[in-house]
C-alpha positions as CSV (number, residue, x, y, z in Angstrom):
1,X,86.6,-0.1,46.0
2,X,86.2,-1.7,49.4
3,X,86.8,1.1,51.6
4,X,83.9,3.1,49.6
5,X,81.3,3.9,51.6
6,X,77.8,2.8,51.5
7,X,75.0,5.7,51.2
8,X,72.6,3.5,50.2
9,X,70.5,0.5,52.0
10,X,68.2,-2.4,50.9
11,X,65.4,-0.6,52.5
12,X,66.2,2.7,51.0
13,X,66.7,1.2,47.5
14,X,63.3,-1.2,48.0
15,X,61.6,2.5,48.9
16,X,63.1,4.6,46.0
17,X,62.0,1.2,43.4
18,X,59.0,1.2,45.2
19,X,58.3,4.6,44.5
20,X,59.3,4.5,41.2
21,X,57.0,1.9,40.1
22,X,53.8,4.4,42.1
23,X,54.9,7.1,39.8
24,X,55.1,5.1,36.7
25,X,51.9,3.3,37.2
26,X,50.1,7.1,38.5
27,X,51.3,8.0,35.6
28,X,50.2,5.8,33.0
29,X,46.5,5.4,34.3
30,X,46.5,9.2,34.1
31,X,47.4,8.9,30.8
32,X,45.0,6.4,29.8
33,X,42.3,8.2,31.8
34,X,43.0,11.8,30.2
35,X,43.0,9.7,26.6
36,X,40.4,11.3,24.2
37,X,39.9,9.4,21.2
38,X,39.9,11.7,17.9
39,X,38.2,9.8,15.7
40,X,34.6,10.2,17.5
41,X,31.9,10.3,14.5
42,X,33.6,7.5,13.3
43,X,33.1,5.4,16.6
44,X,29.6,6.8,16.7
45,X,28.6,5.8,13.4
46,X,30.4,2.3,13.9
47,X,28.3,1.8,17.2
48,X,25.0,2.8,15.9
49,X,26.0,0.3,13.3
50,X,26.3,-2.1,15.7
51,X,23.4,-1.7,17.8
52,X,21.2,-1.1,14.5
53,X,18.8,-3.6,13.7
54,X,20.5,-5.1,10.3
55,X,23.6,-6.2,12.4
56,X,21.3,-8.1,14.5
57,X,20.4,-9.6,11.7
58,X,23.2,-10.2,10.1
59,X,24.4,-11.9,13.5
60,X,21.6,-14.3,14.0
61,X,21.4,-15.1,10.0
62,X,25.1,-16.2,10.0
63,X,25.0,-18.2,13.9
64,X,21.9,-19.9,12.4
65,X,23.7,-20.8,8.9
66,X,26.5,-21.9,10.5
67,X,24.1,-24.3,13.0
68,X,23.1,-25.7,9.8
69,X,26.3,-26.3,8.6
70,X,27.5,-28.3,11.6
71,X,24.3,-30.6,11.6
72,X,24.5,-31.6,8.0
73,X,28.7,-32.2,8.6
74,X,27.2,-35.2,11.0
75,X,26.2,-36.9,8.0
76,X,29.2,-38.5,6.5
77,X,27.7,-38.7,3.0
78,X,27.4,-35.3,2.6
79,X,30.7,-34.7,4.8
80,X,32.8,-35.9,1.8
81,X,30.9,-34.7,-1.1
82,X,30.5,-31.0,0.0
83,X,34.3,-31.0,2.0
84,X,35.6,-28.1,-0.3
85,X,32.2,-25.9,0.0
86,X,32.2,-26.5,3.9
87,X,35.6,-25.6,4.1
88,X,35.2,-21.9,2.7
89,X,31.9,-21.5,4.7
90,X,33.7,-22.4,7.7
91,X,36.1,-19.6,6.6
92,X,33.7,-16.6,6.2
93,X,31.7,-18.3,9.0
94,X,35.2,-17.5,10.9
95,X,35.6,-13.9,9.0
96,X,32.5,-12.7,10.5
97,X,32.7,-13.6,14.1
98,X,35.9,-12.1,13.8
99,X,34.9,-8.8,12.2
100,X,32.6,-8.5,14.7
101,X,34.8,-8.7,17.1
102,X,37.3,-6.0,16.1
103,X,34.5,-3.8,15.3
104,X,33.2,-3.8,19.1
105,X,36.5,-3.5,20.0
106,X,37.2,-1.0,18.2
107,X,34.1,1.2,19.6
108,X,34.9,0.5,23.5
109,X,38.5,-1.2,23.6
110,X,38.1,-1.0,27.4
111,X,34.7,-1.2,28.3
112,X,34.6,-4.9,25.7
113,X,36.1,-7.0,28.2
114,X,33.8,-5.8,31.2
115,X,31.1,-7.2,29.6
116,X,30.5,-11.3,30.3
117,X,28.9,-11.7,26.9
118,X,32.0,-10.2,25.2
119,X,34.0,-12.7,27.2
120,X,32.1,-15.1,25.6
121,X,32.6,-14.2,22.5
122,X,36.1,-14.4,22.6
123,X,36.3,-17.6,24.1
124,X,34.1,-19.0,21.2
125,X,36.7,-17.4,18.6
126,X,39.5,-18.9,20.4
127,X,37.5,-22.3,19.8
128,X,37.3,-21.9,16.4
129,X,41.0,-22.2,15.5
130,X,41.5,-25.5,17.8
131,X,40.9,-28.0,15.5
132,X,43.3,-25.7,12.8
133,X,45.9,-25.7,15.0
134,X,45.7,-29.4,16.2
135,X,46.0,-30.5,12.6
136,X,49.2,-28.3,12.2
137,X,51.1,-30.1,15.1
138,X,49.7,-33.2,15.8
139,X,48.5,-34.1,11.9
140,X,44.9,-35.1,10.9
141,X,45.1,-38.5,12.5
142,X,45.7,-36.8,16.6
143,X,43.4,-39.1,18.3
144,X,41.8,-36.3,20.6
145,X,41.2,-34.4,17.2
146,X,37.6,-35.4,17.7
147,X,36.9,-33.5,20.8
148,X,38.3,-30.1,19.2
149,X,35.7,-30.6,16.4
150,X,33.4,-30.8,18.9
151,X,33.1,-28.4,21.4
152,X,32.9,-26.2,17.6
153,X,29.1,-26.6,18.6
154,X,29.7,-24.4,21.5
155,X,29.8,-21.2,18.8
156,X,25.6,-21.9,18.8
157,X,26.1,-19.6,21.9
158,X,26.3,-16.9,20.5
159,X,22.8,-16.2,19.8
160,X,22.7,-15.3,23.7
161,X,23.8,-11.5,23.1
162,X,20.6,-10.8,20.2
163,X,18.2,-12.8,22.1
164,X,16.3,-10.8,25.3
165,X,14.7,-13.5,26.0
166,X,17.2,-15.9,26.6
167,X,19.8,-13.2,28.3
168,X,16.9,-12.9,31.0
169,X,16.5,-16.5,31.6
170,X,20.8,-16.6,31.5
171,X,20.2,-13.8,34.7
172,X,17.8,-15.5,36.3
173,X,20.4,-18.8,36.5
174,X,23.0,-16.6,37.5
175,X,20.6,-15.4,40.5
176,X,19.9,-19.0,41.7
177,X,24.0,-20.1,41.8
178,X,23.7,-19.4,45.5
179,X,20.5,-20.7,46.4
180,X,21.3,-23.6,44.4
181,X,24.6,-24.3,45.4
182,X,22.8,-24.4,49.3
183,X,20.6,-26.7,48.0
184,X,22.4,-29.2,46.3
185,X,24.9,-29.5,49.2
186,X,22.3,-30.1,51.4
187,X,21.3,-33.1,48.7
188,X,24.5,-34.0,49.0
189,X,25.6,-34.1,52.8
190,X,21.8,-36.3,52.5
191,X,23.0,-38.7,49.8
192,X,26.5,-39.2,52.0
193,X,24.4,-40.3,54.9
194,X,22.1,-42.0,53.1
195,X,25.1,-44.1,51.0
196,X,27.1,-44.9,54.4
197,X,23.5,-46.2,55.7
198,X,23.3,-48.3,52.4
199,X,26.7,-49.5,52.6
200,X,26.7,-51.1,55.8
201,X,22.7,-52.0,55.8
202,X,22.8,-53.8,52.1
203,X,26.5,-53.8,50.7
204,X,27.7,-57.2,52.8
205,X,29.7,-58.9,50.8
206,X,27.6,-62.7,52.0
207,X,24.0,-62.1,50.9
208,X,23.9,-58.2,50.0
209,X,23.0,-56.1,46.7
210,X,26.8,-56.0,45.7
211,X,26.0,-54.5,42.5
212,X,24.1,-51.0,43.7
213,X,25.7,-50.6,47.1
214,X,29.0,-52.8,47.0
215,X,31.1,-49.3,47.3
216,X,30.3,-45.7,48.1
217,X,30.6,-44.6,44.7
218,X,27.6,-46.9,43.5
219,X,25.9,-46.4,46.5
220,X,25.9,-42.9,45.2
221,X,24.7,-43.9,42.1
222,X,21.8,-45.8,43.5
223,X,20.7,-42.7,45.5
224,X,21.1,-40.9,42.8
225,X,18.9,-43.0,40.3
226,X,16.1,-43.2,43.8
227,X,16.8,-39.1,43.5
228,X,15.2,-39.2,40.2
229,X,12.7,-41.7,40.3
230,X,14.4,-43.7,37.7
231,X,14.0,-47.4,37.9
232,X,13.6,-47.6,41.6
233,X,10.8,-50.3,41.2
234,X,14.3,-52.5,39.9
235,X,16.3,-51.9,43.1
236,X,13.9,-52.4,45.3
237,X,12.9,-56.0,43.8
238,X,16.6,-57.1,43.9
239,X,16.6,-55.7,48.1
240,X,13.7,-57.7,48.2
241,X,15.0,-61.2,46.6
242,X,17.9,-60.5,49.5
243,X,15.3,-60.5,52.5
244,X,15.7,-57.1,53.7
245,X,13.8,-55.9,56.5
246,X,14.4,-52.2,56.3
247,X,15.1,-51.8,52.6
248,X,11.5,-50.8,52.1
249,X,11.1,-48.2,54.8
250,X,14.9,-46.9,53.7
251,X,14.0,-46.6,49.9
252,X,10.5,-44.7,50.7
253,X,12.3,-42.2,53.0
254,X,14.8,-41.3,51.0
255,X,12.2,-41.1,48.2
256,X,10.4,-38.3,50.2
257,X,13.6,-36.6,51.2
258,X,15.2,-36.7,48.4
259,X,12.7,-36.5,45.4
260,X,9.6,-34.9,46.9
261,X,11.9,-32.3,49.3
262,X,14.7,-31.5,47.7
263,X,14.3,-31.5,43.6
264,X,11.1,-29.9,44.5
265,X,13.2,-27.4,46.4
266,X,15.3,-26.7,43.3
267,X,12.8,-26.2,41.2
268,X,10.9,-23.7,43.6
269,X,14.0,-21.9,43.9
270,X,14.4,-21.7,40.0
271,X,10.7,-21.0,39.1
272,X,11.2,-17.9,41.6
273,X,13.7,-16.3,40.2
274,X,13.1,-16.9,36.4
275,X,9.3,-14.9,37.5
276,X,11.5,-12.3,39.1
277,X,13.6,-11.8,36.0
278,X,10.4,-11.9,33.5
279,X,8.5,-9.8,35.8
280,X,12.1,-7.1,35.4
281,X,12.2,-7.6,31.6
282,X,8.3,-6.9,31.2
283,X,8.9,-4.0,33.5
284,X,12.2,-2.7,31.0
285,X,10.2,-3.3,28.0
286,X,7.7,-1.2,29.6
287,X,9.9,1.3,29.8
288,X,11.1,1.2,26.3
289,X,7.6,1.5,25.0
290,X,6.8,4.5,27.3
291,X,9.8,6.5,26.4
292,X,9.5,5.8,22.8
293,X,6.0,7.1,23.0
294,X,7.4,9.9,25.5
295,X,9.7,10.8,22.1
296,X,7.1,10.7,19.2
297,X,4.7,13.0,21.2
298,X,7.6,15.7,21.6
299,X,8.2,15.0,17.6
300,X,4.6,15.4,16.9
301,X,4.2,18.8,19.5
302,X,7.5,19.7,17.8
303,X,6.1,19.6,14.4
304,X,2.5,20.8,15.4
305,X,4.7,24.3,16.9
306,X,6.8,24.9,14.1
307,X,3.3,24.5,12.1
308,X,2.1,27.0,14.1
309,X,5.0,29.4,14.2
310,X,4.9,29.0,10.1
311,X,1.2,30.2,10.0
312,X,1.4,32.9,12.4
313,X,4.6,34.3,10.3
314,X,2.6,33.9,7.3
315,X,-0.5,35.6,8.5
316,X,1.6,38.5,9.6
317,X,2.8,39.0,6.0
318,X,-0.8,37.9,4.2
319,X,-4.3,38.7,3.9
320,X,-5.4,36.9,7.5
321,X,-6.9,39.7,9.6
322,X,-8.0,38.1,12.5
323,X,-7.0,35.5,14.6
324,X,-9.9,33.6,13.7
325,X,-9.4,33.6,9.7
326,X,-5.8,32.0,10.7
327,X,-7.5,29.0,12.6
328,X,-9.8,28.6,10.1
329,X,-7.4,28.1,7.3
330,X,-5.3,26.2,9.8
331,X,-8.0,23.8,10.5
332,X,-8.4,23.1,6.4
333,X,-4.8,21.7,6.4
334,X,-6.0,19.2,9.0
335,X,-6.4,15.9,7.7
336,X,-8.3,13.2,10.3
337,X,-5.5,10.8,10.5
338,X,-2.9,13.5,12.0
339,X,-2.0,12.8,15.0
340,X,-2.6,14.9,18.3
341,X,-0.9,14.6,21.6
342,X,-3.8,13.9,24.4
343,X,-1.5,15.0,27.0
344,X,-0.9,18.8,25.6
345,X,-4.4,18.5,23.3
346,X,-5.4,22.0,25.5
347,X,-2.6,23.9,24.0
348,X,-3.9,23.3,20.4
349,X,-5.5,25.8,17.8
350,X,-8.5,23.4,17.4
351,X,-9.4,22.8,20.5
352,X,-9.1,26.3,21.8
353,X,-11.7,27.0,18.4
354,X,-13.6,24.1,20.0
355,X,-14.0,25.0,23.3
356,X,-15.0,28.4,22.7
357,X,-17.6,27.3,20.2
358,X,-18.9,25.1,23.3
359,X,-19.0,27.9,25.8
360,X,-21.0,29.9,23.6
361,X,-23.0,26.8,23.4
362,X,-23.4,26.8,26.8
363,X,-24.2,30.8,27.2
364,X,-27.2,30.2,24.8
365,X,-28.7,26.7,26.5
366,X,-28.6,29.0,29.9
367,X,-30.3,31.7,28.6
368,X,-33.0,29.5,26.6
369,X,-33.3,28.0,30.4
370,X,-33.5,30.9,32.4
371,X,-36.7,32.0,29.4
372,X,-38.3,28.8,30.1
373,X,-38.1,29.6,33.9
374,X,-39.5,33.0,33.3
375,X,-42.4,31.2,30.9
376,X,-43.3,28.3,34.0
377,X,-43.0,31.1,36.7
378,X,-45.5,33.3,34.5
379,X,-47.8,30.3,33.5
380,X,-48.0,29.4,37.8
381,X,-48.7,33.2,38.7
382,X,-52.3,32.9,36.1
383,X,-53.2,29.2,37.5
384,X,-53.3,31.1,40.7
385,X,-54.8,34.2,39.8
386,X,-57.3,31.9,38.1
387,X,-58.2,29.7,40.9
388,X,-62.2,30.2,42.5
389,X,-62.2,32.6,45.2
390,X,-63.8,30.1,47.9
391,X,-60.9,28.4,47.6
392,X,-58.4,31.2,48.1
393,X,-60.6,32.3,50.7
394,X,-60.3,28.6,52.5
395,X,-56.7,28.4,51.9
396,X,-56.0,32.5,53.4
397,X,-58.2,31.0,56.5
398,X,-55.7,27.8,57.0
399,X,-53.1,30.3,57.0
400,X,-54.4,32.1,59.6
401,X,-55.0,29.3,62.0
């Protein structure tokens, strides 16, 4: 066994593993990209399900319920006398977040966890069985049981996917992070000068304002409260009781910097982007209404050709004659409230009827005109035949000259 040879090296056998794991993983995403599903008008029927209007419903019925729930288990009254009833709600609360999420899984089971609202979801559901499962190991008496009961408000959240509204303003936060992020490091790298600056001006240990600027972290606390506006008048007295010559100046600027700069800053930045992201939903909505309306005018024209078509067939195989005697007794199954598409009104039996009884309208107000014409032109040739010969004669003469 020693004196074997060796075909094969590390390298070679790193290579041929190597390759190995290519073809394997080729091959499965080819797999999974060549996968049809089978059972299509089933997933079709589930999705339109889905995105239907009842579901939406359903949804926002049940998060809202089980809102109501959580605020009337803050009352400990009605805690323990309605334990067994909010137990069982909890449990079909539980059934139908989770129903909904193996139905949408079930309709895209790749395309669900692209999706940051889907994310979500799941995340909430995983939330719900915390508390259950810190009962079952550490017993009803864990001290951190308390926290797991909380953060069971988080599942309020899920209104975000059926609400529009509030998945716009969601975007526009989402749009700021950077711009934000800028800005509040700039507030920050401010507040660090600003706290060092406190520090050694106010923070001496002899005759200094121990309690706001003793340290840097309640230095940072102090700028923070000046930040806000909140209760500045009280720091500033107890600088004052100390003597300080530049504590005024140094609370004003910061003021200004701080409040009156920066926060407004933020806020700019956040009122910007929120009217960039209304302005886009509008704009969508728009769009939704447009080709809705796009849709019931091909349904209408649809319905107004098939009309059509029926007469014509019928006046092929009836008493109708003439083209005419069909429009009439087209135009007496006209009610006034059917509709008629503005855009395509030209094309229509009626008002091809109606613009041809306007033409003629027009052929016989031209030739009442050109009459009248002929009438004045007659009536001006006796006024002059009419007129005293002196005159004519005086008139002939001013031609001349």
């Amino acid at each position: 066994m020693d004196h074997l040879p060796v075909f094969f090296s590390r390298e070679h056998i790193k290579e041929i593993s190597s390759s190995v794991l290519n073809l394997s993983s080729v091959g499965i995403w080819t797999r999974i990209s060549n996968f049809r599903r089978k059972d299509t008008e089933c997933c079709a029927y589930v999705k339109k399900f889905i995105e239907g209007h009842f579901f939406s419903v359903l949804m926002i019925t049940t998060i809202s319920a089980n809102a109501v729930c959580m605020v009337l288990q803050t009352n400990y009254d009605i805690k323990n006398q309605l334990f067994l009833i909010f137990e069982v709600v909890e449990v079909l609360f539980s059934s139908v977040y989770c129903f909904e999420f193996l139905i949408k899984l079930y309709v895209d089971p790749i395309g669900y966890w692209k999706n940051g609202y889907n994310l979500l979801n799941v995340v909430i559901i995983i939330i719900l069985s915390v508390p259950f499962y810190m009962r079952k190991l550490f017993g009803r008496h864990y001290p951190y049981l308390n926290i797991g009961e909380g953060i069971q408000s988080l599942r309020i959240l899920k209104l975000i996917p059926y609400s529009r509204g509030i998945r716009t303003l969601i975007t526009a936060l989402g749009q700021t992070t950077c711009t934000v992020a800028s800005v509040m490091v700039l507030l920050f790298l401010l507040m660090f000068i600003f706290a060092i600056l406190g520090f050694c001006l106010f923070g001496s240990t002899d005759k200094g304002d121990v309690n706001n600027w003793g340290n840097l972290a309640v230095a940072f606390f102090t700028l923070f409260s000046l930040t806000t506006v909140d209760g500045w008048t009280d720091l500033q007295k107890d600088l004052d009781k100390r003597d300080f010559a530049m504590s005024r100046a140094f609370t004003i600027f910061f003021i200004l910097l701080g409040s009156f700069v920066f926060l407004s800053m933020f806020v700019g930045v956040m009122i910007i982007h929120t009217e960039d992201s209304i302005k886009k939903f509008e704009k969508e909505l728009a769009n939704e209404r447009h080709t809705a309306l796009l849709q019931e005018k091909k349904n209408i024209l649809m319905k107004q050709q098939a009309e059509v078509s029926r007469l014509m067939q019928k006046g092929t195989q009836s008493e109708y004659k003439t083209f005419s005697e069909l429009v009439e007794d087209f135009k007496k199954t006209l009610r006034h409230s059917d509709p008629i598409v503005l855009e395509d009104f030209c094309t229509t039996l009626p008002f091809i009827d109606i613009y041809l009884t306007t033409l003629d309208n027009q052929d016989n107000t031209i030739s009442k005109l050109q009459v009248l014409y002929y009438e004045m032109v007659n009536v001006l040739n006796h006024m002059l035949e009419d007129m005293p010969t002196k005159k004519r004669s005086a008139s002939e003469r001013s031609m001349e000259y």
